[in-house]
N, C-alpha and C positions, 0 to 999 in steps of 0.2 A: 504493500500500500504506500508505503514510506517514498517509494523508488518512480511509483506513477506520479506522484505528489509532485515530487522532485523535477521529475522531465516536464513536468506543465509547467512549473514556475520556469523552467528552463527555456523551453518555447514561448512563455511570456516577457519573457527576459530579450531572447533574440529580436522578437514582433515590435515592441519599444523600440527595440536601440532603430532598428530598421525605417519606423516612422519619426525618429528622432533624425537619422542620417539624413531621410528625404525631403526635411521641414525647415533644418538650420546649414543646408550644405548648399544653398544658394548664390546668387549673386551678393558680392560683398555690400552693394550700392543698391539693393535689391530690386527690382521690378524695373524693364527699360520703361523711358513714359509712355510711347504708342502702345503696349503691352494695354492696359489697360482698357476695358469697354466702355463705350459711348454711351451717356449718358441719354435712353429712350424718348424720355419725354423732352429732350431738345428739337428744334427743327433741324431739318436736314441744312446742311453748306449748301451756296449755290455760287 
């Protein structure tokens, strides 16, 4: 029991570090500014 315990917390362990690498391992100056979505309720450029 101890040993299944163990490998879950194990695999919980991995799954963090995993969404920790994907979340803080970005752009240092983060997001270019066209990156971004235009704001809906603006009108269109003409």
């Amino acid at each position: 029991m101890g040993l299944i315990l163990l490998e879950a917390f194990g695999a919980l362990v991995i799954l963090l570090a995993i969404v920790w690498w994907t979340m803080f391992s970005g752009r240092k100056n983060g997001e270019l500014p066209g990156a971004q979505p235009k704001d809906p309720q603006q009108e269109p450029e003409k």
